[in-house]
C-alpha positions in Angstrom: -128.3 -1.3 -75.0 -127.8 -4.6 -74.1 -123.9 -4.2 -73.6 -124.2 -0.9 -71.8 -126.7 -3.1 -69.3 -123.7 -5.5 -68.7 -121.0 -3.7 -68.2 -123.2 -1.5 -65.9 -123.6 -4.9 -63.8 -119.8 -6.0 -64.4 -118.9 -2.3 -62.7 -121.2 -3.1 -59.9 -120.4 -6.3 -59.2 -116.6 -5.1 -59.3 -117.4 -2.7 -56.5 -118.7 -4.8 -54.4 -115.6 -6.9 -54.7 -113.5 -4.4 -54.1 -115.8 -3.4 -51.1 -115.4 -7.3 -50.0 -111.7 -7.6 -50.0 -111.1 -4.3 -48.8 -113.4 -5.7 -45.4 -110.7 -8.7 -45.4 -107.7 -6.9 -45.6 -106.9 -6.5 -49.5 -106.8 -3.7 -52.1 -108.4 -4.9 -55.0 -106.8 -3.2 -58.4 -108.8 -3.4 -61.5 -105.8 -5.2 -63.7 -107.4 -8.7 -64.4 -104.4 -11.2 -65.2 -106.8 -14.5 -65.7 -110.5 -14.7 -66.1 -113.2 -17.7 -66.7 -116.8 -19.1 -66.7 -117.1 -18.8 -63.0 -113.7 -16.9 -62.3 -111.8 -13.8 -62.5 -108.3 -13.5 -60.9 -106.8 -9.7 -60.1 -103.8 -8.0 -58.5 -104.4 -7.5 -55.5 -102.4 -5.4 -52.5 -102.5 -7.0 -48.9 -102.9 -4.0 -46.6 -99.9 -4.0 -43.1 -103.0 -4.6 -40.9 -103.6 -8.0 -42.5 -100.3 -9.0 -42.5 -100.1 -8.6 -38.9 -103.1 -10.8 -38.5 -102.0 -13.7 -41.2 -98.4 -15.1 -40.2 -98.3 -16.8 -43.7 -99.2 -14.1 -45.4 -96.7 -12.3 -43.7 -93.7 -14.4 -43.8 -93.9 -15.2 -47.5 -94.3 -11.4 -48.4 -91.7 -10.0 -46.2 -89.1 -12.4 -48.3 -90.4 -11.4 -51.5 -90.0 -7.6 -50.7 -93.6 -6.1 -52.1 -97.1 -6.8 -50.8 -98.6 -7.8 -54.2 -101.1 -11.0 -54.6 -103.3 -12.5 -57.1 -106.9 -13.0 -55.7 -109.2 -15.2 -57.4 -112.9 -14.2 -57.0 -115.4 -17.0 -58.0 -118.7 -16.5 -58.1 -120.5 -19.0 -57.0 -123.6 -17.9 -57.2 -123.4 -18.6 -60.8 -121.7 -21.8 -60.6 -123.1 -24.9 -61.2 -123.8 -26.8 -57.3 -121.3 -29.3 -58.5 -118.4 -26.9 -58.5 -119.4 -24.8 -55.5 -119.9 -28.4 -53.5 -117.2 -30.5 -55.7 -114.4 -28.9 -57.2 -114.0 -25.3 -55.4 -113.2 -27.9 -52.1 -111.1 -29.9 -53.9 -109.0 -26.9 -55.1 -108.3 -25.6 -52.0 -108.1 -28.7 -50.1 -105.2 -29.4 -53.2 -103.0 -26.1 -52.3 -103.3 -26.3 -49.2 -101.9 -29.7 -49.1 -99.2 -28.2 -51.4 -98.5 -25.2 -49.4 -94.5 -24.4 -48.7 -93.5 -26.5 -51.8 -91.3 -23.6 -54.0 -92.7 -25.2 -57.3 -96.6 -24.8 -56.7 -98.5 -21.7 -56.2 -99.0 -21.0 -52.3 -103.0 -20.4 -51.4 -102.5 -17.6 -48.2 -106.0 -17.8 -47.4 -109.5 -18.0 -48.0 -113.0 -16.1 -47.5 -116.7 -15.9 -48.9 -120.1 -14.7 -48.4 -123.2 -16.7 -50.0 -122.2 -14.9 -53.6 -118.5 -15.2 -53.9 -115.8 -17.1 -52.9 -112.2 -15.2 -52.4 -108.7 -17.2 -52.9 -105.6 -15.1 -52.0 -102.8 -16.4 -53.9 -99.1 -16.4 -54.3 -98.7 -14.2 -57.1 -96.6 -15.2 -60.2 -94.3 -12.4 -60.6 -92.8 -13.5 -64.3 -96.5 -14.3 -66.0 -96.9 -17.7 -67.5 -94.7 -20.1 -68.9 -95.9 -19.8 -72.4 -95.7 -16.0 -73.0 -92.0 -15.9 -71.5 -91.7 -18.9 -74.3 -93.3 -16.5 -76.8 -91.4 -13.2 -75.7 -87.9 -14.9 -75.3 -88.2 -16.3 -79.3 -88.8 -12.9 -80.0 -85.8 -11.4 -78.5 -83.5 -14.1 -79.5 -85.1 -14.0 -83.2 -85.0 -17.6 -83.2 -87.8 -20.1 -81.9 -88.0 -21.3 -78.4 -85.0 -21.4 -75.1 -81.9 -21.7 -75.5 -81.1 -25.1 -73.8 -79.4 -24.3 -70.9 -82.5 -21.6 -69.4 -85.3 -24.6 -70.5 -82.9 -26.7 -68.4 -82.8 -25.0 -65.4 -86.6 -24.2 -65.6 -87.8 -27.9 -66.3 -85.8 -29.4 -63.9 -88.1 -28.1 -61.1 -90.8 -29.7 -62.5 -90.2 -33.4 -61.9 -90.4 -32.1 -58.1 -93.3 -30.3 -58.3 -95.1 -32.8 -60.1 -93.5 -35.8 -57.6 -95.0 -33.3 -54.6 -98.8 -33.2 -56.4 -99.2 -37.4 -57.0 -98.4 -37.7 -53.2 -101.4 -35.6 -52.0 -104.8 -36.9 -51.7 -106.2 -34.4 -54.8 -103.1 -35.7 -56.9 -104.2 -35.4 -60.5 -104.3 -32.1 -61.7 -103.4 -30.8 -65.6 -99.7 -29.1 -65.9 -99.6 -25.3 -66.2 -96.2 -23.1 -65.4 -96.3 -19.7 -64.3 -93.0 -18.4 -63.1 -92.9 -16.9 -60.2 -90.0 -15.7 -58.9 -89.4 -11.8 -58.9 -86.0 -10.1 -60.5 -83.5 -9.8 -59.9 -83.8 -13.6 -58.7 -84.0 -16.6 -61.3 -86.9 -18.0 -62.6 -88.5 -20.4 -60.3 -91.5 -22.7 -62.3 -94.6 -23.5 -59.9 -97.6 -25.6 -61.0 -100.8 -23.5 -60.6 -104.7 -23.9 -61.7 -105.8 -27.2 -58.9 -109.6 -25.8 -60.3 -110.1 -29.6 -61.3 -107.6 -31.3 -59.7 -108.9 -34.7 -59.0 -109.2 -37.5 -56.5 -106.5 -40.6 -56.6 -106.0 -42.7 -53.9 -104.9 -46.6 -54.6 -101.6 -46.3 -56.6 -102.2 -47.6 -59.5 -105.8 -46.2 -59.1 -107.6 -45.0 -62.8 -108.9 -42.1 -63.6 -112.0 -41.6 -66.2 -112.3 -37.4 -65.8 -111.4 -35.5 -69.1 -109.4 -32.3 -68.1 -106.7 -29.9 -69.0 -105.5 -28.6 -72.6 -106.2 -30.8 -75.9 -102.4 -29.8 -76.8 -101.0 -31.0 -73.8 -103.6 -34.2 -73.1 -102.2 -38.0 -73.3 -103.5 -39.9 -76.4 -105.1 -42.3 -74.0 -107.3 -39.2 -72.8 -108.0 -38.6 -76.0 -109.0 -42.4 -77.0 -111.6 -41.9 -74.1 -109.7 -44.4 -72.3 -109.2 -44.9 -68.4 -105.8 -43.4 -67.8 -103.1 -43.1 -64.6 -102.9 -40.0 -63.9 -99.0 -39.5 -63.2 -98.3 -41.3 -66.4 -100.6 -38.6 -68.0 -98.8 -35.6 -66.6 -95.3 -37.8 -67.9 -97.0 -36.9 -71.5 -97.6 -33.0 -70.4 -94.3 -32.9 -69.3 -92.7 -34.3 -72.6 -95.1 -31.2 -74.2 -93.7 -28.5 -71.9 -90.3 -29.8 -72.6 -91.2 -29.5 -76.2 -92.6 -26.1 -76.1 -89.8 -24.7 -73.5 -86.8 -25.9 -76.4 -88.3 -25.5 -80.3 -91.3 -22.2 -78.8 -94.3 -24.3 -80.5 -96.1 -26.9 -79.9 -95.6 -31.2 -80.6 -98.8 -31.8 -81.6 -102.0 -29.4 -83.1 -105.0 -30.7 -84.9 -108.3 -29.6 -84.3 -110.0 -33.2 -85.0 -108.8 -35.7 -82.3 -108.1 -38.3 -84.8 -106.0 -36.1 -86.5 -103.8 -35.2 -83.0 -103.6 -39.3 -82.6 -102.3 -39.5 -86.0 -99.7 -37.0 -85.7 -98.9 -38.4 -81.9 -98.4 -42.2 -83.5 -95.5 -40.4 -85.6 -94.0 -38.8 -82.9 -92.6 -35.9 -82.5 -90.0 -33.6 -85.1 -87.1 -31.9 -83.8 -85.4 -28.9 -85.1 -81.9 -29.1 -86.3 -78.7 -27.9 -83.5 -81.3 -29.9 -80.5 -79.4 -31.8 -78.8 -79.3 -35.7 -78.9 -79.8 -35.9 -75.6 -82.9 -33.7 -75.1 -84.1 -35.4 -78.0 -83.9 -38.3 -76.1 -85.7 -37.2 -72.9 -88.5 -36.0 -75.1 -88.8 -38.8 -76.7 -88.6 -40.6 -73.1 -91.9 -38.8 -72.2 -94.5 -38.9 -75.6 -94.3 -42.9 -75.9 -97.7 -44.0 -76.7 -98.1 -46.5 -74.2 -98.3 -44.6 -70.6 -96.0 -47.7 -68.9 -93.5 -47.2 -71.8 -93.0 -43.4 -70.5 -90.3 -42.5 -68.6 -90.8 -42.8 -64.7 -90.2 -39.7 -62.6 -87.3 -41.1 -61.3 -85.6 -41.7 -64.6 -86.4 -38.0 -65.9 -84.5 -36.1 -63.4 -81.3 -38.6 -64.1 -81.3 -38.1 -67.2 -78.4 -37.1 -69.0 -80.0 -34.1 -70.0 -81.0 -33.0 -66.7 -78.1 -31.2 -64.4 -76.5 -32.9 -61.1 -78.3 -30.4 -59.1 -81.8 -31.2 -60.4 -80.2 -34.9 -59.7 -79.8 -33.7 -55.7 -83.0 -31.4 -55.5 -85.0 -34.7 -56.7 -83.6 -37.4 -54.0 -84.2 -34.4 -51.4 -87.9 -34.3 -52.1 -88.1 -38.2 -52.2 -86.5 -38.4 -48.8 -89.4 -36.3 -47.7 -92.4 -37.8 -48.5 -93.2 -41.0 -46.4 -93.7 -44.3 -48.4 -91.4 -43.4 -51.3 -87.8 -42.5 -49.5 -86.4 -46.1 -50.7 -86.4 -44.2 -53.9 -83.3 -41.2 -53.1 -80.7 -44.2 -52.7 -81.9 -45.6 -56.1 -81.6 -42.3 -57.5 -78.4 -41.8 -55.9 -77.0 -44.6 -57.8 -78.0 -44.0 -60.9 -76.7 -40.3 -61.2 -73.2 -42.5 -60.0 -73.2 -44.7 -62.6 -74.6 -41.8 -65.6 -72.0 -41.1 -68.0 -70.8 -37.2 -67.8 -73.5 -34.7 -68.9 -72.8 -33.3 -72.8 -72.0 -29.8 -73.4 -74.7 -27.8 -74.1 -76.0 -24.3 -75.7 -80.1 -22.4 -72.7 -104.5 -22.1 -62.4 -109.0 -24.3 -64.0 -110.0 -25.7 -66.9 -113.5 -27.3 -68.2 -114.0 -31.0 -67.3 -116.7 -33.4 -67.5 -116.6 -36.8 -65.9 -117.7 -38.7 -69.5 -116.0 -41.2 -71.2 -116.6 -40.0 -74.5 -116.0 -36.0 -74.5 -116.7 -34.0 -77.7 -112.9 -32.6 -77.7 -112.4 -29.4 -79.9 -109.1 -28.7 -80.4 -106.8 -25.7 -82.7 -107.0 -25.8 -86.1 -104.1 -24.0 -88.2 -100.8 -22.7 -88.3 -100.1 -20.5 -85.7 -97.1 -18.0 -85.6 -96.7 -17.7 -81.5 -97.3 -20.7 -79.2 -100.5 -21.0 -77.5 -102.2 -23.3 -75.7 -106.0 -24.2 -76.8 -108.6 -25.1 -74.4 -111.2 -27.8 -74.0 -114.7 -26.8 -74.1 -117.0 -30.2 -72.9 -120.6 -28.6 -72.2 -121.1 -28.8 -69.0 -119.2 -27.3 -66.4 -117.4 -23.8 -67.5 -113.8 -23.1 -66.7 -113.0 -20.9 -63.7 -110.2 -18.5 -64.0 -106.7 -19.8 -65.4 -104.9 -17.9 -63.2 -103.0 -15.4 -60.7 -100.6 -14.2 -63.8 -98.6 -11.3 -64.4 
């Protein structure tokens, strides 16, 4: 009786939303593609009228040749105050700050009423990073990308990730969707600012536990104040991982255990290259000043000339760090010849000691487990396909 009750409820509730959005211009279906505490993202359909009245809307649509988005309906009248008045702000204020960058998720607007809060987002045509990961190993019968695809896929990610620690909410855990739509290539945007946090002096530290135990620093882990661009250096090292062997570098359930297995350092499979051994390697050093600089990663030997050029672009567009491009510049001159080769919000909880369950086992696919501090539930991970 008790789940006949609630789904009763969830039905209603589901109405009304589709009520609400249709109000603002959308047409809510019922395929969920990401769901939380707090949060539940769906496809949604933005009708012509509201596309004559939203420019951005509009423009972005048009080039992408459907009217599909993802809109991510949080209730907030079941959310703790500190979300509604902290983190909900901070993750729009975040994508907005982002908006027109091709490697993060494009908020097209907002609206609420004193129950929910709407956010109508770019929607990630290709699905996550991980399960194109997981269906590409099966294909290929053989475990992760080939090279030459987790190439062209990471190298937007130095960008991206360049483009987030120059905005005032800078620090915000890694996650991948692609979303591009076919025929067109892939195109890798960060998504999930849910509990993207506040930097401002450089060299500023951070003290917030957040994001995915499998993809979390070892300084996070130690309970330690950490920067947080040399934190998402160690997430990127992980993605890189995950994108070229299809599992992950590290997966304990016990923290100790992970720090263990992360003092050994990572284990490569054999035909990997030396090189993106080497960039790998580059990124999960121990010590967060020991990991390789943003700069260094996208003229790495590993990485191609036109990541090299897409990266001193972006530089020469973001005021305070242009010096940068011309040091950048130089060093792709003086690199030796590339080698041949073969290619949304999570819980958080501003402690310094967070009880950190991880994933315990072996695992057949790749997944990525999710922290679970007590306080504040996770809104959705979201706007997937």
């Amino acid at each position: 009786m008790k789940a006949a009750g609630r789904q009763k409820l969830d039905q209603r509730a589901f109405l009304e939303q589709v009520h609400e959005c249709r109000d603002n211009g959308y047409l809510l279906s019922s395929k969920k593609i990401g769901s939380g505490a707090f949060s539940k993202v769906y496809l949604a359909y933005a009708t012509q009228e509201r596309m004559r009245h939203n420019s951005k809307l509009a423009s972005d649509l048009r080039g992408k040749r459907h009217t599909m988005v993802a809109i991510k309906i949080v209730s907030t009248a079941e959310a703790p105050a500190e979300f509604s008045r902290k983190f909900l702000p901070r993750e729009i204020s975040s994508l907005n700050a982002t908006y027109k960058h091709l490697n993060v998720v494009q908020l097209y607007e907002t609206f609420a009423n004193s129950r929910r809060t709407y956010l109508v987002l770019e929607l990630a045509a290709r699905g996550d990073l991980l399960e194109h990961i997981n269906a590409t190993s099966a294909h290929r019968r053989c475990p992760g990308l080939e090279e030459e695809e987790a190439r062209r896929l990471f190298q937007q990610l130095p960008t991206a990730t360049l483009i987030v620690t120059h905005v005032p909410h800078a620090h915000s855990p890694l996650r991948s969707p692609l979303s591009s739509n076919p025929p067109r290539p892939p195109c890798t945007s960060l998504a999930d600012f849910g509990f993207a946090n506040r930097s401002g002096l450089k060299n500023s530290l951070l003290s917030t536990f957040c994001g995915s135990v499998a993809y979390t620093a070892p300084e996070i882990l130690m309970s330690k104040k950490y920067n947080g661009e040399q934190a998402d250096l160690w997430s990127l090292g992980v993605i890189l991982y995950a994108m070229v062997t299809g599992k992950l570098p590290f997966k304990e359930c016990q923290p100790h255990r992970m720090l263990y297995l992360m003092r050994r350092g990572p284990t490569f499979r054999p035909g990997l290259s030396p090189e993106c051994q080497d960039l790998i390697r580059g990124l999960l050093q121990l010590r967060p000043r020991a990991r390789l600089a943003l700069q260094r990663v996208a003229t790495h030997h590993w990485m191609l000339p036109a990541a090299h050029a897409l990266f001193c672009t972006t530089l020469c567009a973001i005021p305070g760090v242009a010096g940068l491009a011309g040091w950048a510049g130089r060093r792709l001159l003086s690199a030796p010849p590339d080698p041949p080769t073969v290619i949304r919000c999570r819980k958080t909880r501003e402690a310094p000691a967070p009880n950190i369950p991880g994933q315990c086992g072996a695992q057949r696919r790749l997944r990525s487990p999710k922290v679970a501090p007590a306080t504040v539930a996770t809104p959705a991970t979201g706007h997937l396909s």
